[in-house]
C-alpha positions in Angstrom: 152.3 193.2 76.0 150.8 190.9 73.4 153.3 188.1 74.7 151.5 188.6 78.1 148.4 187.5 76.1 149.7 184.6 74.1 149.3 181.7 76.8 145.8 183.2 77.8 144.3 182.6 74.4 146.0 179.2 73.8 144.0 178.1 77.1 141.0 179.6 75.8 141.4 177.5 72.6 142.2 174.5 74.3 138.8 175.0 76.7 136.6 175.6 73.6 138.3 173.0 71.7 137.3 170.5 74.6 134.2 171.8 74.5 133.4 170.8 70.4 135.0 167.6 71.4 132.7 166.8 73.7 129.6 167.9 71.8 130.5 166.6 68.8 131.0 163.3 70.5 127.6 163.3 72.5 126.0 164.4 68.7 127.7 161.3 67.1 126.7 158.8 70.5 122.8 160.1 70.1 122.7 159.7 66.4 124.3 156.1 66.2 121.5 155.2 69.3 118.6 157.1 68.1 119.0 154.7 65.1 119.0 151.4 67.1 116.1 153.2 69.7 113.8 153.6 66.6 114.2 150.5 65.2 113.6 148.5 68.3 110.2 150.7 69.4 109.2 150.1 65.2 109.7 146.6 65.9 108.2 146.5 68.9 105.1 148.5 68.3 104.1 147.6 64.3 104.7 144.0 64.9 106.7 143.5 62.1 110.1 144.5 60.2 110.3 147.8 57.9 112.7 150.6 57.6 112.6 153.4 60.0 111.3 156.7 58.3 112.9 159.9 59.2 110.3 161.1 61.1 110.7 158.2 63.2 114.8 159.2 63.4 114.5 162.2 64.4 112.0 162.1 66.9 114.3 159.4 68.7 117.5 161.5 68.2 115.8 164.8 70.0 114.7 162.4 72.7 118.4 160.8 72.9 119.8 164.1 73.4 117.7 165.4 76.0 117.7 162.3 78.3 119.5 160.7 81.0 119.3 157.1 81.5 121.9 154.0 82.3 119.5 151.8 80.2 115.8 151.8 78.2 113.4 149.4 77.7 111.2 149.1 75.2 109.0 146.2 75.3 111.5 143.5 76.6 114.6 144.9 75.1 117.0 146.4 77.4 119.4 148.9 74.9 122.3 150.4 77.4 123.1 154.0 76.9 126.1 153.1 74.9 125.8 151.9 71.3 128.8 150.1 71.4 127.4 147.5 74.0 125.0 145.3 72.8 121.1 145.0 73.1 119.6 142.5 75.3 116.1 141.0 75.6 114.7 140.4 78.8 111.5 138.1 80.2 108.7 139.1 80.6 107.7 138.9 84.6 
């Protein structure tokens, strides 16, 4: 009986295993962008160059997690969704 079993759980594992994958991966992609988001909006918005302050970190990597979006712009910087493609500043119109 327990052989009946066997290729039952090794799916199961293989599903939640994909699943923590997955996560993880999103977790890793919103912490490596919430990084360059906060930067860019300190930049922007203080007019000048400091460090980013935790605060500021993890207020951008709860908003990186929970939103959807091909591209943001904050003032004329377009950052893509991906942190592995680069930033790009845009005209104003």
């Amino acid at each position: 009986m327990i052989w009946f079993l066997v290729p039952f759980a090794m799916i199961g594992a293989g599903v939640v295993t994909l699943i923590i994958i997955v996560v993880s991966a999103e977790l890793i992609r919103a912490a490596r962008q919430s990084k360059r988001v906060a930067a860019v909006a300190v930049r922007y918005n203080c007019q000048g160059r400091r460090r980013i302050t935790a605060k500021e970190w993890c207020f951008a990597f709860r908003r990186e997690l929970t939103s959807g979006y091909s591209s943001l712009r904050i003032g004329y910087v377009d950052i893509p969704r991906n942190p592995d493609q680069p930033m790009r500043a845009r005209l104003p119109h």
